[in-house]
C-alpha positions as CSV (number, residue, x, y, z in Angstrom):
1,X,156.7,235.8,159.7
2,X,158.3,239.0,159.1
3,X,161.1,240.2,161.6
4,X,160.2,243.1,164.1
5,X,162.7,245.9,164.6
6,X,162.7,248.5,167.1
7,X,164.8,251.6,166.3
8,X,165.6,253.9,169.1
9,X,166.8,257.4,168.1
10,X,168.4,260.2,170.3
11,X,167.4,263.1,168.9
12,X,169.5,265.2,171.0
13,X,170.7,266.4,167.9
14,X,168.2,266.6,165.6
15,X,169.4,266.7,162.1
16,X,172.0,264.0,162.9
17,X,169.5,261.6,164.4
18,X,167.2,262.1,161.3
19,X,169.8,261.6,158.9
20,X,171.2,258.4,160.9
21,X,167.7,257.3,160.8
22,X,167.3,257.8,157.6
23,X,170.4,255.9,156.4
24,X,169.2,252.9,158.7
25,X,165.4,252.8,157.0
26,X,166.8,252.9,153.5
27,X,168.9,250.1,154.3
28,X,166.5,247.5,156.1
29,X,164.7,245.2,153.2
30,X,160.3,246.0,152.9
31,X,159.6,243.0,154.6
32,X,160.4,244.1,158.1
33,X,158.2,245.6,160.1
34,X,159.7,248.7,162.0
35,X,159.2,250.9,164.8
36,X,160.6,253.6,165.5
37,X,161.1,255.5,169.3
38,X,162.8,259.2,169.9
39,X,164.5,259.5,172.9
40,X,166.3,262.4,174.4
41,X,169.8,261.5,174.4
42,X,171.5,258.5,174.0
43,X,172.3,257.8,177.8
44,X,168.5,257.0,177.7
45,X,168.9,254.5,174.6
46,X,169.4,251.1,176.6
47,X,166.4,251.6,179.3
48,X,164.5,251.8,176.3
49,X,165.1,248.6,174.7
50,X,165.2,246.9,177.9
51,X,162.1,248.0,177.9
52,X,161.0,246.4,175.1
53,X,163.1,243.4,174.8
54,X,160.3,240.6,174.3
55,X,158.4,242.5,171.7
56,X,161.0,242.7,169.0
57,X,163.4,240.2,167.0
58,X,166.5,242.9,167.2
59,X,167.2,246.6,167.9
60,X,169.7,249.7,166.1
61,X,170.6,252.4,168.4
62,X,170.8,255.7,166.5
63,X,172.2,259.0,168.1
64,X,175.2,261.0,168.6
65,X,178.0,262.4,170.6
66,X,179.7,265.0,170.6
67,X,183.0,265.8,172.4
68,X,183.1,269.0,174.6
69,X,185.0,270.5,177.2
70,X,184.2,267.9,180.2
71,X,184.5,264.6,180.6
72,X,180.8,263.9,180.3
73,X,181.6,263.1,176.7
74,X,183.9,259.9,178.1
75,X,181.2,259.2,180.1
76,X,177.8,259.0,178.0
77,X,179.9,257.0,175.3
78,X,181.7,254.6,177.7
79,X,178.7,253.6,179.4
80,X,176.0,253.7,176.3
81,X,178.2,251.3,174.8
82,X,178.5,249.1,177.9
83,X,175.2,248.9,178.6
84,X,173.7,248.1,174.9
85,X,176.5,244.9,174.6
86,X,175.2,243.9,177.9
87,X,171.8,243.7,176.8
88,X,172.4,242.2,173.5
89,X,174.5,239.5,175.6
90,X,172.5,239.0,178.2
91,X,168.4,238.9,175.9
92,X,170.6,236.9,172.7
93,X,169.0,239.3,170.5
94,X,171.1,241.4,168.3
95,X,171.7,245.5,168.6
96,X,173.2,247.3,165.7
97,X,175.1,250.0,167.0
98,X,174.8,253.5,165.0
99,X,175.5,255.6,168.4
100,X,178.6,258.1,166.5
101,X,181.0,259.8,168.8
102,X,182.5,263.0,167.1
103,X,185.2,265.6,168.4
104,X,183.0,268.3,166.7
105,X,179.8,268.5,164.2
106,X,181.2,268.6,161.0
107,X,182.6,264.5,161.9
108,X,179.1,264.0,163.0
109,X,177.7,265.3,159.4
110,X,180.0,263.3,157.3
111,X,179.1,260.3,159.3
112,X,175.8,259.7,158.2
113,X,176.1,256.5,156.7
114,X,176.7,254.6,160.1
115,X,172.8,254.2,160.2
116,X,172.6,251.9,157.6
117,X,176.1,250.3,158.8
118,X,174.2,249.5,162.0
119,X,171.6,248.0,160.4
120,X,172.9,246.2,157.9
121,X,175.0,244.6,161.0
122,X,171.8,243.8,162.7
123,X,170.4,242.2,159.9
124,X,173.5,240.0,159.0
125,X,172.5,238.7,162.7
126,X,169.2,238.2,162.5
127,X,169.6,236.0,159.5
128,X,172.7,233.7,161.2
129,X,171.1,230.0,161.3
């Protein structure tokens, strides 16, 4: 039986999200099966697979912060962060991680390849014995 994956995506910034997305798909092996749900922003990323917990073997959170001139920045991350190693405590069920926090765009560009970092984490969990 093939694993099922749910990807949530912020796609707050769009071009990020797709290319974090991208990064992650190339990166999970053909014989998952994979579905993919766009959120707005990444605050909304752990209500979603809460929501969806029982359906799926293991989750990767994609999206992206960017610092501005408020705190809200310290905020969104701090408590995105809490809330997804919470969940993957509390269900057992792994989350791979590919929320980026940037000071500025250009950081968020470069860091494309945290996708496929995320899922390649989740992956080396689902197949622990």
């Amino acid at each position: 039986m093939s694993k099922k994956i749910l990807i949530v995506c912020a796609n707050y910034y769009k071009n990020i999200s797709n290319n974090l997305l991208s990064s992650a798909l190339r990166a999970i092996p053909k014989n998952y099966n994979i579905k993919t749900i766009y959120v707005p922003g990444v605050f909304e990323i752990p209500v979603t697979i809460s929501k969806n917990l029982k359906k799926f073997h293991g989750f990767i959170a994609l999206g992206c912060v960017i610092k501005g001139q408020t705190p809200h920045f310290d905020f969104i991350s701090q408590a995105s962060t809490n809330a997804i190693m919470n969940l993957s405590l509390e269900s057992k069920k792994p989350i791979g991680n590919g929320i980026i926090t940037c000071l500025n765009m250009k950081q968020a560009i470069t860091r494309k390849k945290k996708g496929a970092e995320a899922a390649n984490a989740l992956i080396s969990v689902l197949l622990q014995k």
